[in-house]
N, C-alpha and C positions, 0 to 999 in steps of 0.2 A: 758150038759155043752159045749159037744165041737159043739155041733150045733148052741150055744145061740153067742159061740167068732165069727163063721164063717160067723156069721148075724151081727155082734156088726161090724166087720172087712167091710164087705158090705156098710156100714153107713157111715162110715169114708172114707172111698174111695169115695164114689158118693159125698160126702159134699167135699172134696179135688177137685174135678172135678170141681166142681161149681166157684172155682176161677181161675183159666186158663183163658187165653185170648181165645175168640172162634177164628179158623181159616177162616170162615166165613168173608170180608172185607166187611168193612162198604157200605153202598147205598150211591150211587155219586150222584148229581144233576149236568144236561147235563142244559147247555143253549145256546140256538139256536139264533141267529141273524136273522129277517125276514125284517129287515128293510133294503131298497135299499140305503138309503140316506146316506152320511157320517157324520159322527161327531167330531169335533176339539173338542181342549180341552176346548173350553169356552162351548160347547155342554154338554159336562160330568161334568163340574160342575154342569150347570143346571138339568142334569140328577139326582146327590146327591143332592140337593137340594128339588128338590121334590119328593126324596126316592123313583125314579123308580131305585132301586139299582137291580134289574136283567135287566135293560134296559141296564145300566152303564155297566156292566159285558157281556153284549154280544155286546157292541161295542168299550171297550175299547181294547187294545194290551197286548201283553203281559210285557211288558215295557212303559212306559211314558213317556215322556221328560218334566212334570210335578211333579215334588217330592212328593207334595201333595195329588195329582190325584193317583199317584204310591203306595202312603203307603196306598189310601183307598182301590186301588185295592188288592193289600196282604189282608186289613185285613176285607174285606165281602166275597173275595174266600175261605179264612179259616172259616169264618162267617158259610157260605153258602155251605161248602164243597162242594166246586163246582170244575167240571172237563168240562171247557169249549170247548164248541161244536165247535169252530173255530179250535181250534186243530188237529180235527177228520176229518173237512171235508176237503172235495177232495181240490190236489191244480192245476189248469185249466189254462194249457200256452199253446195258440197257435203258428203254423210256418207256415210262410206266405210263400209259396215256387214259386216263377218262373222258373221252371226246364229247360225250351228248355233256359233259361237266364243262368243260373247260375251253370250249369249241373253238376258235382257229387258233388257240394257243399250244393246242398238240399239233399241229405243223410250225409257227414257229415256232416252239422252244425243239424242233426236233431241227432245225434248220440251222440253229444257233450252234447245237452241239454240232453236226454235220460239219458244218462251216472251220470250227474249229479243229476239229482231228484233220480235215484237210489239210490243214496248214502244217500237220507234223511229220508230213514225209515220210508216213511209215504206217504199214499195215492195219487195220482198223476192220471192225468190227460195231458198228453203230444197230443196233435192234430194235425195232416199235413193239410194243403188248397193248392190244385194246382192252378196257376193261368197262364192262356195258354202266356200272354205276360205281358209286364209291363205299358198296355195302361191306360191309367185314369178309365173307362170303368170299365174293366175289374176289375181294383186291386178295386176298389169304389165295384163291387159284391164280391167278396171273402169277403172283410172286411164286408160287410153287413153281409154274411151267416158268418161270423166269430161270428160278435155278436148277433145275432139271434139265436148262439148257445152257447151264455151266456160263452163267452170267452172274460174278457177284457183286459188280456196281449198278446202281441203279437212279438215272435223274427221273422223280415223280414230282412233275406240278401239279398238286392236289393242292382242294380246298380245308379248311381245316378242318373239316369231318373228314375225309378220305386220309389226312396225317396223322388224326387221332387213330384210325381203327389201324394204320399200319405199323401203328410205333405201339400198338396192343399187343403186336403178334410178338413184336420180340425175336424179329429172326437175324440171323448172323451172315446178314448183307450189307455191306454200305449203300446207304440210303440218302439222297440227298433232295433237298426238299426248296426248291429257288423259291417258292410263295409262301414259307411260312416261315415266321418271326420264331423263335427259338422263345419268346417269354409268351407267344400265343398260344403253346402248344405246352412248354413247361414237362417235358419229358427229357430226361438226358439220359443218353445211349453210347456209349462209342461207334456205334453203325449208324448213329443218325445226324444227317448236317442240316444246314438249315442256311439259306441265303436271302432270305425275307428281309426289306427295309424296315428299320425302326422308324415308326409311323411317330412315337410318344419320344423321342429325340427330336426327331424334325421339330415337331408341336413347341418343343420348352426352346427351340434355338429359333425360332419365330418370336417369341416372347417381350426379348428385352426391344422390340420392332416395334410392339401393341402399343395401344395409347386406350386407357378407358372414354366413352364405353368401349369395349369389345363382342361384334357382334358378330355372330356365328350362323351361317349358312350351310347347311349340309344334307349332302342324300338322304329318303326316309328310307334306310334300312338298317338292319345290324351293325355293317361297319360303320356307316353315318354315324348311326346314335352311339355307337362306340367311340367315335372318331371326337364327336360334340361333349363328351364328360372327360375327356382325357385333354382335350384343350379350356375347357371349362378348370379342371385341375391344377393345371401346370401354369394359365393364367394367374389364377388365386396365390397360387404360390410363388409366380413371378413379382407379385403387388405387393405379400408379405416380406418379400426378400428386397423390396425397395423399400419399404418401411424404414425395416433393420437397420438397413448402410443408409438411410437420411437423417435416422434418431442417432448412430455415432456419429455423425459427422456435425448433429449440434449441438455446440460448446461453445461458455463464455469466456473470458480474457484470460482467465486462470485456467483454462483447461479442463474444466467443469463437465461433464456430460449434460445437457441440458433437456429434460420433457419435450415431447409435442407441444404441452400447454404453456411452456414457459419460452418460448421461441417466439419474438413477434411477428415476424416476418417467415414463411415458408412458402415452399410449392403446393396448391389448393390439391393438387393429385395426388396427392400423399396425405393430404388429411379426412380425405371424404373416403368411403367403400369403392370399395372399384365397384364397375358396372358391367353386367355381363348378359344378353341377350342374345338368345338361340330360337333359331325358324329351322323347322324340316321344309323343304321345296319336292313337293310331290314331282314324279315321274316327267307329268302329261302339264305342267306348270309353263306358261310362255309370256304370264304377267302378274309383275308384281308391286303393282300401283299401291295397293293396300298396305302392301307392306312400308313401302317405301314412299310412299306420297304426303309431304308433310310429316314425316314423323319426327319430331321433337328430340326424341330420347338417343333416337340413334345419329344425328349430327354430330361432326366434330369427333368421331373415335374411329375406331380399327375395322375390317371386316375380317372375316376369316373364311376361304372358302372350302369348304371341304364338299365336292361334287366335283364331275366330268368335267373335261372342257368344255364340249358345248353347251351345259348348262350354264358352267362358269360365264361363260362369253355372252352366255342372255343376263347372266345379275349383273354383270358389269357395264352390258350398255344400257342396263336401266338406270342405275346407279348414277350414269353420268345424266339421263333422259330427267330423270325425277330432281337432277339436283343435290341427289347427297353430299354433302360436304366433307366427307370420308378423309382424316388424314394419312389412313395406306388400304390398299387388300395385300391379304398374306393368303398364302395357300402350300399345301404339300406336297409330294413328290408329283401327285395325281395329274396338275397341271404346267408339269415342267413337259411340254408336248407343245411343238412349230406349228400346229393347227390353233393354237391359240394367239399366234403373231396373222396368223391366217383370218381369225372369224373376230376379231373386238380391233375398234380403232385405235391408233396409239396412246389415243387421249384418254384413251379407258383404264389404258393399262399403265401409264406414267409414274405412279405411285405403288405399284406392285412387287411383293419380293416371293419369291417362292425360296423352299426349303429343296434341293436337289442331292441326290446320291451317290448320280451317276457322275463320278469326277475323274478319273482315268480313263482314257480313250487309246486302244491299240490301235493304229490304222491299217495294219494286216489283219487283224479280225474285223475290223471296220468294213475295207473291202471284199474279205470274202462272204461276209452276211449279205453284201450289196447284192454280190453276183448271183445268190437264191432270193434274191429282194425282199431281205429281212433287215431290220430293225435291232440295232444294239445301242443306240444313239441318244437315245430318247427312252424307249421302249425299258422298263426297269426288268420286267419279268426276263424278257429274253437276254439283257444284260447277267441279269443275276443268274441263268444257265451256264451261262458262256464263263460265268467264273466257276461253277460247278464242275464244269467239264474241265475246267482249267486243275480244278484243286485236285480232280481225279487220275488226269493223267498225271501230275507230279505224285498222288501216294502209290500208284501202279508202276510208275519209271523210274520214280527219284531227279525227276528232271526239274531244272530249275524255270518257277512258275512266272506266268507272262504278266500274270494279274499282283499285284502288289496288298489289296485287302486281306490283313492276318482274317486267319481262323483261331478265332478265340472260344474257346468250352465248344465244340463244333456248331459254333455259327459266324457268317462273313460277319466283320463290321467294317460297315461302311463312313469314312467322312464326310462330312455334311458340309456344304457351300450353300451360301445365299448369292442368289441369282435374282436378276432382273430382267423384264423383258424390254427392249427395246425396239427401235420400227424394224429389224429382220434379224435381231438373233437374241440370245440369252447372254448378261453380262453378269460375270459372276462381281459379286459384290464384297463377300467375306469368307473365310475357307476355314472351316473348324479343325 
């Protein structure tokens, strides 16, 4: 009897078994993409249409901007239990690097992108191409072995002879460009991006900050003297544009529009020329008594500094040395950099506003730049990669982007904040 319960007991257990989910997960169906050619959505309709529904599945996204298209793709993936092959495979971004050009900015901006696919948990493909100069030539070979080795994204910090001769060629890779300004270069491509700060935005949102005179310090080179007629510009046209709105605003008892001349009482800075003075500050420059010693003219107005930080940090502790009576210094992105809390006293810098870009901060991309001891903080170039690599994995994935800067005509725009420096960090002031 007690053998016949211990077999009965046996039965009942193995039948019990039999309903349990097995641990065992179901067989996936992988679908591969082998086709080169791309497909829009009038493509994928046709694709349902004539029920090549694994064709549809291996060239649609993960996402549609088709609602239609979108709910057939949900429900032939659940169809079809399918675990699509796009996901799994590798994701393949080139770096165009001109090293004797652009020297330790081809390890970080390669550190930047590095940093970042890190963080996507998922196969990756990151490539360097040296290219000895930035001659037509030459960059024309890279980008060939570039795509001969089945790479069609491509981040090149070139300078803007190297973006000019690439965006000549006209080739049908995505091309994105984190150093150059889209209205510097003036080329529009659909393969070509462009993540460059607007230098002449900064400049007119410093503006209503100026006080005449306005004096202008800056590098003696191309972009200096570049930098000096585009703030030379947008001052002038800041002064005309105070003009304007202080001439409507005078009116007598009857509502009158009233003259400059017929006003008796006004603001004297509205009725004189503005004043505008511009110095280049050579390389090898570590005093500027001359400039600044007694001068008259330039008392009581604005500075404007367009140069490095450490140059900046020598005009501003003369400035304080000599006694100018400066009512602010303004400066560009150039000096929004913790070595300048580092090298000028705070008394230097009290009255300082800089124009900044860099106004989003991810702190997982924060910290993994840290852990290859790169710069995104501060550093605008390798910031402005790190959105490149960002915008590239969302047009390769469809994945939703970490960086929130639109791509507008294919170039970042960035919002602009006034910042101030204070005794240990930047306080931003106004957020455009």
């Amino acid at each position: 009897m007690k053998h016949l319960l211990l077999l009965f007991l046996a039965v009942v257990l193995l039948q019990a078994q039999s309903f349990l989910i097995s641990s065992v997960p179901l067989p996936k169906t992988y679908v591969l993409n082998t086709d080169i050619q791309e497909c829009d959505n009038t493509c994928l309709h046709q694709l349902i249409a004539d029920e090549r529904f694994f064709s549809f599945l291996a060239h649609a996204k993960d996402k549609i901007d088709d609602p239609a298209l979108n709910d057939i793709l949900l429900i032939t993936t659940a169809l079809f239990n399918v675990e699509r092959m796009r996901q799994y495979t590798e994701l393949k971004i080139a770096m165009l690097l001109p090293y004797r050009v652009i020297g330790r900015y081809a390890y970080s901006t390669t550190n930047a992108a590095f940093a970042y696919y890190l963080t996507k948990n998922r196969a990756f493909e990151l490539k360097t191409y040296h290219a000895e100069s930035e001659g037509l030539e030459e960059l024309e070979r890279v980008l060939q072995k570039i795509e001969n080795d089945d790479f069609h994204y491509v981040i090149a910090p070139l300078t803007l002879t190297g973006a000019q001769n690439v965006a000549s060629l006209d080739l049908p890779m995505h091309i994105y460009f984190p150093t150059i300004q889209k209205d510097d270069l003036n080329v529009s491509s659909e393969y070509i991006y462009y993540g460059g700060i607007n230098y002449q935005k900064q400049l007119a949102s410093l503006m209503p900050y100026s006080s005449t005179p306005l004096t202008v310090l800056y590098d003696e080179n191309a972009l200096g003297k570049k930098l000096m007629q585009i703030t030379k510009d947008e001052y002038l046209y800041a002064f005309e544009e105070n003009i304007t709105k202080n001439r409507l605003l005078l009116t007598d008892d009857e509502g009158k529009v009233l003259s400059f001349d017929e006003k008796e009482t006004y603001d004297p800075e509205y009725a004189a020329a503005p004043k505008f003075y511009s110095f280049p500050i050579a390389k090898n420059t570590s005093n500027l008594q001359n400039l600044l010693d007694n001068n008259a003219k330039i008392q009581e107005g604005s500075f404007l500094l367009n140069t490095p930080v450490v140059k900046s940090a020598m005009i501003m502790s003369q400035l304080t040395l000599y006694d100018v009576n400066s009512s602010n210094i303004l400066s560009t992105q150039i000096n929004y950099n913790p070595e300048l809390l580092l090298l000028t006293q705070e008394k230097d810098r009290e009255h300082m506003l800089i124009a900044n870009s860099i106004n989003y901060h991810n702190n997982i991309m924060i910290e993994s730049n840290a852990l290859l001891q790169n710069n995104i903080v501060y550093d605008w170039i390798n910031y402005a990669t790190m959105i490149g690599a960002d915008y590239f994995y969302h047009l390769i994935t469809s994945a939703h982007r970490e960086y929130p800067q639109e791509m507008i005509d294919n170039q970042i725009e960035y919002p602009i904040s006034i910042v101030r420096p204070t005794s240990s960090r930047f306080v931003t002031v106004k957020t455009e």
